[in-house]
CHARMM internal coordinates of N, CA and C (Angstrom, degrees):
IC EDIT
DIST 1 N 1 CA 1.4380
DIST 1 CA 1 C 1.5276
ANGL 1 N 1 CA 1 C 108.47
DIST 1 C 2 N 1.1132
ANGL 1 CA 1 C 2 N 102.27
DIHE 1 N 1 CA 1 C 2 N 149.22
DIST 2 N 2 CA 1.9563
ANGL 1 C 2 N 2 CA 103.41
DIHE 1 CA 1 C 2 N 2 CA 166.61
DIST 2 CA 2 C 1.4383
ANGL 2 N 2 CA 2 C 109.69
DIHE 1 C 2 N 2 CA 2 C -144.82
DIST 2 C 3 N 1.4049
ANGL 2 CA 2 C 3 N 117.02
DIHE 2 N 2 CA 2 C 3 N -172.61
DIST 3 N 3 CA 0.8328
ANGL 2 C 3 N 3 CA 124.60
DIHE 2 CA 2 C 3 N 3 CA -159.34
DIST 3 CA 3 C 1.5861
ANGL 3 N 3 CA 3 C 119.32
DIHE 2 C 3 N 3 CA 3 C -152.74
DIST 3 C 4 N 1.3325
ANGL 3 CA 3 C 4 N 157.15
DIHE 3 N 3 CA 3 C 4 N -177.60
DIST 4 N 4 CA 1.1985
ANGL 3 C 4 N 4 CA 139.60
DIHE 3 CA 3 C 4 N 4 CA 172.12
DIST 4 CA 4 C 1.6314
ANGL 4 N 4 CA 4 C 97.87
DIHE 3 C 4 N 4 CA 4 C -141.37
DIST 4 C 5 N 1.1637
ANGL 4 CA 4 C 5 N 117.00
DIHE 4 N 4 CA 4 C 5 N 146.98
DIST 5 N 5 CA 1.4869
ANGL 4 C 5 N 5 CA 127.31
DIHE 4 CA 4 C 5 N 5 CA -179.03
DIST 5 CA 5 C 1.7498
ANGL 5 N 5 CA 5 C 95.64
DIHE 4 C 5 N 5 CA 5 C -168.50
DIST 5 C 6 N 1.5003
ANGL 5 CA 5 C 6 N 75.58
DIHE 5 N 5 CA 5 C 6 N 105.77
DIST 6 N 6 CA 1.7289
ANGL 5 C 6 N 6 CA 95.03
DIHE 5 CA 5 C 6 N 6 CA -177.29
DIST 6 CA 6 C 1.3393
ANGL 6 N 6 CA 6 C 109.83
DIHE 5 C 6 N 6 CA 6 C 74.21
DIST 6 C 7 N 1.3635
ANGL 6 CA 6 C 7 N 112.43
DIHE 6 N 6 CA 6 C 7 N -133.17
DIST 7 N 7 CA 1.3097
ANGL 6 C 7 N 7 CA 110.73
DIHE 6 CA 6 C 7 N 7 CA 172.09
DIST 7 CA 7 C 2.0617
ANGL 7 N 7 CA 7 C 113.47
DIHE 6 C 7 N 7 CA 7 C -109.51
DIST 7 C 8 N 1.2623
ANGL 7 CA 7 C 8 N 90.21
DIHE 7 N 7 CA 7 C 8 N 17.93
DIST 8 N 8 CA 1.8832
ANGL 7 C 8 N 8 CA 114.53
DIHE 7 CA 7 C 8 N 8 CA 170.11
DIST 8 CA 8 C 1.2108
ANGL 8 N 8 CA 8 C 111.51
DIHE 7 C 8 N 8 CA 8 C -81.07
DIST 8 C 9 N 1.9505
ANGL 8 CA 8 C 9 N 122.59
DIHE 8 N 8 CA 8 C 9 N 118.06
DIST 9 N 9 CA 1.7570
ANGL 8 C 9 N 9 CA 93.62
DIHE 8 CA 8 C 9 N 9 CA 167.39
DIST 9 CA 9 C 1.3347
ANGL 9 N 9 CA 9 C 97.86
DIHE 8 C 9 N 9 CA 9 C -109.83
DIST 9 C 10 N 1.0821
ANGL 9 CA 9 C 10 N 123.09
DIHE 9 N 9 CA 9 C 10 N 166.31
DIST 10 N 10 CA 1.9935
ANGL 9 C 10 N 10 CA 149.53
DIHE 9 CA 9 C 10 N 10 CA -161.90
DIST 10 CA 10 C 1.7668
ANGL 10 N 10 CA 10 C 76.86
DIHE 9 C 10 N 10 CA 10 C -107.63
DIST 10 C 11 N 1.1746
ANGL 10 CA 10 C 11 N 111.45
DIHE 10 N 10 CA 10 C 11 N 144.04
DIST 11 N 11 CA 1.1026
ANGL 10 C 11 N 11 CA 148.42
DIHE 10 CA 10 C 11 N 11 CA 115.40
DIST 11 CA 11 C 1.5007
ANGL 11 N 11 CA 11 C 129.56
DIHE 10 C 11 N 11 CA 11 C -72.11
DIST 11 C 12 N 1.4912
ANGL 11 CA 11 C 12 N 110.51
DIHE 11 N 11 CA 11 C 12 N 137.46
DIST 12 N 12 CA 1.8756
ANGL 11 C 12 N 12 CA 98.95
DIHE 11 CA 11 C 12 N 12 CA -179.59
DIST 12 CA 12 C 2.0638
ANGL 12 N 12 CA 12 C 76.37
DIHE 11 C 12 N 12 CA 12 C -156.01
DIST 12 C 13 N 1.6609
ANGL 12 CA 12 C 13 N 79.09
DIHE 12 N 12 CA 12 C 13 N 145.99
DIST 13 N 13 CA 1.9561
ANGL 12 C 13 N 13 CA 89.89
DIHE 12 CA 12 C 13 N 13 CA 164.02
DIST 13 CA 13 C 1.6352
ANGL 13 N 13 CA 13 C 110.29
DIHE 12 C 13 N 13 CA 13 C -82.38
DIST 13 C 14 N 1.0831
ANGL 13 CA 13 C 14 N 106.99
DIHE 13 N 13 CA 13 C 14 N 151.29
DIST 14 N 14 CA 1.0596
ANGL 13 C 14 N 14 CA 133.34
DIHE 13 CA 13 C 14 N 14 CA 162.52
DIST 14 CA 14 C 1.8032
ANGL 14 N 14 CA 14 C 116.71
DIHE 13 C 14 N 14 CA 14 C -74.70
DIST 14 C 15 N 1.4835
ANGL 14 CA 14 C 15 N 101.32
DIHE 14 N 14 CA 14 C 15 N 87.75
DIST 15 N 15 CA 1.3182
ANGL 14 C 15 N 15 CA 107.46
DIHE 14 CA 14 C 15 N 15 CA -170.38
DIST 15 CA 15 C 1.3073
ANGL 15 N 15 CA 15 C 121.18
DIHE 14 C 15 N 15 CA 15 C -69.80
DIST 15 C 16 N 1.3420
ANGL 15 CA 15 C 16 N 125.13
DIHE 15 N 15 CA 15 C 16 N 21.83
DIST 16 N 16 CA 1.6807
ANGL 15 C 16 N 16 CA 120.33
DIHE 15 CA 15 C 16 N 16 CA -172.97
DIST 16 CA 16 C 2.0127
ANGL 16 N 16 CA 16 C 89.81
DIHE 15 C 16 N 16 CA 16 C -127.72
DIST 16 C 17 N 1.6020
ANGL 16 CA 16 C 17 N 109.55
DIHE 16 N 16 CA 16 C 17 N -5.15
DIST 17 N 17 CA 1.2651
ANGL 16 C 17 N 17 CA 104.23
DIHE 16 CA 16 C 17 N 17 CA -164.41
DIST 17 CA 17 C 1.5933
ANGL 17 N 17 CA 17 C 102.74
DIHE 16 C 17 N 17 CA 17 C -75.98
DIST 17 C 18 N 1.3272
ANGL 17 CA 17 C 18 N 124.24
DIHE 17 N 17 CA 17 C 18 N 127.36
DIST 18 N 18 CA 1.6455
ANGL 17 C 18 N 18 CA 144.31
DIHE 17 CA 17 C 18 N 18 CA -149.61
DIST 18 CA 18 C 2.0837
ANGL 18 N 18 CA 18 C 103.37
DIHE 17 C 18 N 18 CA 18 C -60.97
DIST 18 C 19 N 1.4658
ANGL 18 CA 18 C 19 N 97.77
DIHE 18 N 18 CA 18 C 19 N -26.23
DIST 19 N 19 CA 1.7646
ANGL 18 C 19 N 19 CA 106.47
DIHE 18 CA 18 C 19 N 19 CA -170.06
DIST 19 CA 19 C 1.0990
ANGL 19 N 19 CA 19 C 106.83
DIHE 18 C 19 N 19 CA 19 C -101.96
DIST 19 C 20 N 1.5514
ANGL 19 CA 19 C 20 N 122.07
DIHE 19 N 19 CA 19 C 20 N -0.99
DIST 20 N 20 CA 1.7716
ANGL 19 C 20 N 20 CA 108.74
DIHE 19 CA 19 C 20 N 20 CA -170.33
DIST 20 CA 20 C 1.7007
ANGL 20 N 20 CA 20 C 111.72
DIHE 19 C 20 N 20 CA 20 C -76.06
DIST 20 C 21 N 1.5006
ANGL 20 CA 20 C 21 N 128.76
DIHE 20 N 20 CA 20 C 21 N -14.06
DIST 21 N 21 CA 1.1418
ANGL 20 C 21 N 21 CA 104.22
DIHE 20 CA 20 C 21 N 21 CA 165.57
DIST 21 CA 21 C 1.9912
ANGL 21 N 21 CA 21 C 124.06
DIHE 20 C 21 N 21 CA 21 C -54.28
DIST 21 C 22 N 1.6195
ANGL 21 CA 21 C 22 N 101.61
DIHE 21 N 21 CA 21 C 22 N -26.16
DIST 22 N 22 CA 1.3646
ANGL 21 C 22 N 22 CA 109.50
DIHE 21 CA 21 C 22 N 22 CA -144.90
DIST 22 CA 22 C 1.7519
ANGL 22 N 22 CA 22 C 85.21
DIHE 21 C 22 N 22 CA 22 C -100.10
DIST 22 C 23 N 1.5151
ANGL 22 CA 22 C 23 N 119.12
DIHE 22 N 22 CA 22 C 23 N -40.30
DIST 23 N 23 CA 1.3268
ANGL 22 C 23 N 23 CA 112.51
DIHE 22 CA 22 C 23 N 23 CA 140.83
DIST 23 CA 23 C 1.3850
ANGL 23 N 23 CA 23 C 135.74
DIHE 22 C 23 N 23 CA 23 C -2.33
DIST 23 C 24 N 1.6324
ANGL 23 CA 23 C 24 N 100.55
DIHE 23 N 23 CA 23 C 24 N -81.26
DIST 24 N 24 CA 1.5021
ANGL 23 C 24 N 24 CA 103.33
DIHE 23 CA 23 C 24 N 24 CA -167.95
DIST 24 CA 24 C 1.6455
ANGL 24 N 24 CA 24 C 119.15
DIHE 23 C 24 N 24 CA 24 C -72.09
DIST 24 C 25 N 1.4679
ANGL 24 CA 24 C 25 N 99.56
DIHE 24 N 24 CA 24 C 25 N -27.17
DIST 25 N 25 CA 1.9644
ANGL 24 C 25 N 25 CA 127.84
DIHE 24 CA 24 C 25 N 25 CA 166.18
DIST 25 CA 25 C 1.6312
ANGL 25 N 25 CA 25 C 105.29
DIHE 24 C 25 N 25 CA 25 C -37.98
DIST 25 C 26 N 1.6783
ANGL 25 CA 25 C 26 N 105.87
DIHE 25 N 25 CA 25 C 26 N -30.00
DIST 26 N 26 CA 1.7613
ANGL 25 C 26 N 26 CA 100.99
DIHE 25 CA 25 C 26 N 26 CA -160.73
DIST 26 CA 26 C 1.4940
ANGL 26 N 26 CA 26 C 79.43
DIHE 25 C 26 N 26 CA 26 C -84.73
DIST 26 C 27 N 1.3853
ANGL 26 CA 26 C 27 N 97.11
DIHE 26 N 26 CA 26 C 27 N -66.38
DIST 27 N 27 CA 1.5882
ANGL 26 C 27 N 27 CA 96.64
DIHE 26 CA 26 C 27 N 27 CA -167.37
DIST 27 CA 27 C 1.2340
ANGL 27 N 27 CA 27 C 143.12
DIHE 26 C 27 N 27 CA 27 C -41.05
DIST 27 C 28 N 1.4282
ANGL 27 CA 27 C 28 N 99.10
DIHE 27 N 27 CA 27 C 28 N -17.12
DIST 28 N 28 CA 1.7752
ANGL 27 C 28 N 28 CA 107.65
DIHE 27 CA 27 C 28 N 28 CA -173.45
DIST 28 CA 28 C 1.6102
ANGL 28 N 28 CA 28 C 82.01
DIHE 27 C 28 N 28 CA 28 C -99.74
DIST 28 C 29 N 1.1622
ANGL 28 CA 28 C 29 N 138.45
DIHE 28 N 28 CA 28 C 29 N -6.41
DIST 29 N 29 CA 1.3884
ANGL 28 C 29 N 29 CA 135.82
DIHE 28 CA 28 C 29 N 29 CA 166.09
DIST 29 CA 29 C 1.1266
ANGL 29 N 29 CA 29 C 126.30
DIHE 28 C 29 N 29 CA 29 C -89.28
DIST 29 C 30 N 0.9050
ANGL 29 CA 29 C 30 N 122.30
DIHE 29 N 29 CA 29 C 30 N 2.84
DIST 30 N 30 CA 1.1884
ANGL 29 C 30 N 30 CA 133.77
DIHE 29 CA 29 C 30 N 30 CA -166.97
DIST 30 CA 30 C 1.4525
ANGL 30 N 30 CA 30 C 113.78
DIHE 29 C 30 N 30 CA 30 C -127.18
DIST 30 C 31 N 1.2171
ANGL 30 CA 30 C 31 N 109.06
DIHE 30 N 30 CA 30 C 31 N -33.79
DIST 31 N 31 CA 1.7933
ANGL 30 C 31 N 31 CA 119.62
DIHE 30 CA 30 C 31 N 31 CA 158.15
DIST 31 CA 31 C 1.3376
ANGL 31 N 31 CA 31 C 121.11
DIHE 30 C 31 N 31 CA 31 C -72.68
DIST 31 C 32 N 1.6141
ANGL 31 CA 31 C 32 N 129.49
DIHE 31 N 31 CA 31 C 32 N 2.42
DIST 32 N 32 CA 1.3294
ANGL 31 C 32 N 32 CA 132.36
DIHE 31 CA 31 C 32 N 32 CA -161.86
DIST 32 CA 32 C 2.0652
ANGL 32 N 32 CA 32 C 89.38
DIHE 31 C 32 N 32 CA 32 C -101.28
DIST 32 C 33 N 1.1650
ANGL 32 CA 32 C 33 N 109.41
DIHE 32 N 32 CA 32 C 33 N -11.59
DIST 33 N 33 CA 1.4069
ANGL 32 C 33 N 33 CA 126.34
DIHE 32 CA 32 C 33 N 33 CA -147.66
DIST 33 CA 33 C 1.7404
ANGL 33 N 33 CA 33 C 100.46
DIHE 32 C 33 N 33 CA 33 C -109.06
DIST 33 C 34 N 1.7179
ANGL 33 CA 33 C 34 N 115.85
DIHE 33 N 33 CA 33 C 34 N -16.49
DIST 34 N 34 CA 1.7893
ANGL 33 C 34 N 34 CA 125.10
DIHE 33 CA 33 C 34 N 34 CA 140.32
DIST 34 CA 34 C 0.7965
ANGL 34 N 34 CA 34 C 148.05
DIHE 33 C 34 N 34 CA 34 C -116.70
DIST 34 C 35 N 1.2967
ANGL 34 CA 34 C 35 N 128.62
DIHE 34 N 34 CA 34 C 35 N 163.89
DIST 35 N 35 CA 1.4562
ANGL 34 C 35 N 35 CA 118.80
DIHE 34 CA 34 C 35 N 35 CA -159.59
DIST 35 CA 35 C 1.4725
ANGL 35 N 35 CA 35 C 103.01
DIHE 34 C 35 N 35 CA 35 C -92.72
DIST 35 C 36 N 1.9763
ANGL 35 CA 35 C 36 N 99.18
DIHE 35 N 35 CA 35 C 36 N 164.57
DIST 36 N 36 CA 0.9203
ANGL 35 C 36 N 36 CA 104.24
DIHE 35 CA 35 C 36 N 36 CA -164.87
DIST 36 CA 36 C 1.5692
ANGL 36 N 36 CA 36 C 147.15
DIHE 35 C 36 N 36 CA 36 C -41.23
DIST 36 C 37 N 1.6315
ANGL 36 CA 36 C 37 N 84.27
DIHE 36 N 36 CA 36 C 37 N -41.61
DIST 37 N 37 CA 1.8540
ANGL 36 C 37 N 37 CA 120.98
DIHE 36 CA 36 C 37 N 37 CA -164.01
DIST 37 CA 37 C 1.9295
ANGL 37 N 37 CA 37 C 89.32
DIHE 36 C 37 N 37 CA 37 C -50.23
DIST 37 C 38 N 1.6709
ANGL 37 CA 37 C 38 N 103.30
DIHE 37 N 37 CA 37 C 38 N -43.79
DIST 38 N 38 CA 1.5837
ANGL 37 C 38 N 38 CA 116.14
DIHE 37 CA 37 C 38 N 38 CA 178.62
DIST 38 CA 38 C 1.1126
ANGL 38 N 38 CA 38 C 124.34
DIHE 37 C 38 N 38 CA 38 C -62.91
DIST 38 C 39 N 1.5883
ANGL 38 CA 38 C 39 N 126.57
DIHE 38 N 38 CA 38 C 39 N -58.70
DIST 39 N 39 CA 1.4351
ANGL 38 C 39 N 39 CA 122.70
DIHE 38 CA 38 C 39 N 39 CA 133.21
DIST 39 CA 39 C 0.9478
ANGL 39 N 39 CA 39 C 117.66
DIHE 38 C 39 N 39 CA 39 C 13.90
DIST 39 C 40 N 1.7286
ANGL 39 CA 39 C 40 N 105.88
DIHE 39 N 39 CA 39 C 40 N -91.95
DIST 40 N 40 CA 1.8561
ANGL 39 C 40 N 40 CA 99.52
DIHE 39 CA 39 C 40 N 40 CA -167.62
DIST 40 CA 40 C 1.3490
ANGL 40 N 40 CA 40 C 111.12
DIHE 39 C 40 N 40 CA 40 C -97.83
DIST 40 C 41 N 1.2991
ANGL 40 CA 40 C 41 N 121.19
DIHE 40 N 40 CA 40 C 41 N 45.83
DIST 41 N 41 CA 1.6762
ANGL 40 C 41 N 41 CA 116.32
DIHE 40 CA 40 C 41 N 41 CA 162.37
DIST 41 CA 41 C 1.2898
ANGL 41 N 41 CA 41 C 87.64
DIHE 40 C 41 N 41 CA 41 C -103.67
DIST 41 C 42 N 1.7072
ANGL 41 CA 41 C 42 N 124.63
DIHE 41 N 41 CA 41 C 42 N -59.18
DIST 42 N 42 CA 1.6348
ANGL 41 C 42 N 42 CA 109.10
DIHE 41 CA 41 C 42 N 42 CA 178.88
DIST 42 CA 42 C 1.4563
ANGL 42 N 42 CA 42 C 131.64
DIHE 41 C 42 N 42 CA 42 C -45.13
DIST 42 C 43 N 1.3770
ANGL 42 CA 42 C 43 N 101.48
DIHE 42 N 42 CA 42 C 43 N -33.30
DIST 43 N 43 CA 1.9018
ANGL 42 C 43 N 43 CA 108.38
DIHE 42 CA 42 C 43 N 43 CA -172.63
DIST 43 CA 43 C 1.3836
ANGL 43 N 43 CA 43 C 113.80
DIHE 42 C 43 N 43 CA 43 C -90.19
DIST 43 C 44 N 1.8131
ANGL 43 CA 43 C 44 N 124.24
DIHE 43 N 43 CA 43 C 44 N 11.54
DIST 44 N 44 CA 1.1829
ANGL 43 C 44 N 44 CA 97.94
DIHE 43 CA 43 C 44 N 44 CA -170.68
DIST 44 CA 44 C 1.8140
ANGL 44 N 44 CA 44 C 100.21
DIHE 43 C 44 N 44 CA 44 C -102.15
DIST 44 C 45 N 1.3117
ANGL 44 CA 44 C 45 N 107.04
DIHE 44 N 44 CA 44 C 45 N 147.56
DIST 45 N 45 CA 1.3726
ANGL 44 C 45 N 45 CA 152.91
DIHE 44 CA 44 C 45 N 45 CA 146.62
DIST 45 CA 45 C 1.4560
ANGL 45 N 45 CA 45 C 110.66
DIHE 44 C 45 N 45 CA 45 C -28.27
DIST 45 C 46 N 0.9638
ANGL 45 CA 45 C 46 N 118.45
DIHE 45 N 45 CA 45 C 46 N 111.60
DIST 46 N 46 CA 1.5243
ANGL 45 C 46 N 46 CA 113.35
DIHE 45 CA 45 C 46 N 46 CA 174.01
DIST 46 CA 46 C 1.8824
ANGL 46 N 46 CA 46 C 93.34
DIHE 45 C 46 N 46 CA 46 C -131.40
DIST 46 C 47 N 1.7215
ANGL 46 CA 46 C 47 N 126.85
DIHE 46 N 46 CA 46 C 47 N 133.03
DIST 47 N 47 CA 1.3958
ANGL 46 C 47 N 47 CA 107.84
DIHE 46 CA 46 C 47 N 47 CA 148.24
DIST 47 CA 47 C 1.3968
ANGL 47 N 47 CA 47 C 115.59
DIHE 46 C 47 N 47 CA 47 C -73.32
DIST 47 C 48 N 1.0684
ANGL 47 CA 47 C 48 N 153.26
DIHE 47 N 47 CA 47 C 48 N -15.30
DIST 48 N 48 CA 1.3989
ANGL 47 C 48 N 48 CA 148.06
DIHE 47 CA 47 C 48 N 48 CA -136.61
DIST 48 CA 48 C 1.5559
ANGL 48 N 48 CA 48 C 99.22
DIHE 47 C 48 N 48 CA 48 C -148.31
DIST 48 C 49 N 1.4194
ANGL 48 CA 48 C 49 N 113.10
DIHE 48 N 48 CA 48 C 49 N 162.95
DIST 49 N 49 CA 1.3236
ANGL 48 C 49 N 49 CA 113.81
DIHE 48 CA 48 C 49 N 49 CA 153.98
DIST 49 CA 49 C 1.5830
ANGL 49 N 49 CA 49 C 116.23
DIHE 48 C 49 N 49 CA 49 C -111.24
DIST 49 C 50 N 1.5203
ANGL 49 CA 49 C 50 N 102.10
DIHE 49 N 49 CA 49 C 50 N 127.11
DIST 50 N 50 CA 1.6240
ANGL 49 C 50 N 50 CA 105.23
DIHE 49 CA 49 C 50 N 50 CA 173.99
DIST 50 CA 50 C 1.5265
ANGL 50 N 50 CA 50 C 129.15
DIHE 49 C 50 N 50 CA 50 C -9.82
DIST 50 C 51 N 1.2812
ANGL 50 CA 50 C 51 N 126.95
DIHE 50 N 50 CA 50 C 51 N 129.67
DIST 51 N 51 CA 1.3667
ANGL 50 C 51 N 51 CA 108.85
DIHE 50 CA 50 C 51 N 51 CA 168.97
DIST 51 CA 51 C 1.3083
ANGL 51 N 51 CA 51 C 125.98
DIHE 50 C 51 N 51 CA 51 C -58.00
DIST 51 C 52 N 1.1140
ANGL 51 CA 51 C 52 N 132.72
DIHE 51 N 51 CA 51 C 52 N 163.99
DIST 52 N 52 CA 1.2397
ANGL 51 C 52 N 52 CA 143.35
DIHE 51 CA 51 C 52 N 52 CA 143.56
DIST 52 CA 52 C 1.6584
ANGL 52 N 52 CA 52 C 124.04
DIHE 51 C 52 N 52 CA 52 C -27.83
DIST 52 C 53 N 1.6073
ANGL 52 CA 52 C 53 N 121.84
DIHE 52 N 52 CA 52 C 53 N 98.46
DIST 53 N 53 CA 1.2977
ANGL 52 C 53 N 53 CA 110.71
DIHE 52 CA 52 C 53 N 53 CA 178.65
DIST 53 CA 53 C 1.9586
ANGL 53 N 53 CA 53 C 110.89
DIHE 52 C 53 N 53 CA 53 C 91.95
DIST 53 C 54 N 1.2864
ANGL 53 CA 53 C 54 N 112.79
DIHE 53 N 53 CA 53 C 54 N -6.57
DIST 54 N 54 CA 1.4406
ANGL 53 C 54 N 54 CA 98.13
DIHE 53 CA 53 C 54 N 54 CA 172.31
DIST 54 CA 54 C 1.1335
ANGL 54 N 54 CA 54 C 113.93
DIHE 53 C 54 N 54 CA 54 C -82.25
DIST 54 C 55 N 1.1648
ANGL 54 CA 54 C 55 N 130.62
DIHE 54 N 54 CA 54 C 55 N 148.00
DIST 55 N 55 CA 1.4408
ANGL 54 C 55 N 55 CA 153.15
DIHE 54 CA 54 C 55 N 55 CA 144.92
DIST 55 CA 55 C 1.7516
ANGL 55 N 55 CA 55 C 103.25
DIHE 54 C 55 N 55 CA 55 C -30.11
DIST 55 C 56 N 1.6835
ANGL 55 CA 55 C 56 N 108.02
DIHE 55 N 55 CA 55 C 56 N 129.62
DIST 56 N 56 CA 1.4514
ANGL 55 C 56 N 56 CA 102.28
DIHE 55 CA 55 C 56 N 56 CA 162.98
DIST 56 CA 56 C 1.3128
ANGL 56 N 56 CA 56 C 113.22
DIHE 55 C 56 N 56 CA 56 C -90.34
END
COOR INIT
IC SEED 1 N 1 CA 1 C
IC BUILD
């Protein structure tokens, strides 16, 4: 499922889908395999989407 917020879309699992335990197994396996700095550029949290024109 996703979602749109701003011009951001969410991703979310589909919690009734039959493979997501074995799913999330890759993924948390698969993240052990970059480094951190990468880590938390993928995992961060934003409520909002950036304005228009700011500087990152």
């Amino acid at each position: 499922m996703s979602s749109m917020i701003g011009r951001t879309r969410l991703y979310e699992f589909n919690p009734r889908y039959p493979l997501l335990k074995e799913l999330r197994m890759l993924l948390e396996k698969a993240m052990q395999f970059l480094p951190d700095d990468e880590i938390q550029r993928l995992t961060i949290f934003r409520n909002r989407p950036r304005r228009k024109g700011k500087k990152l």
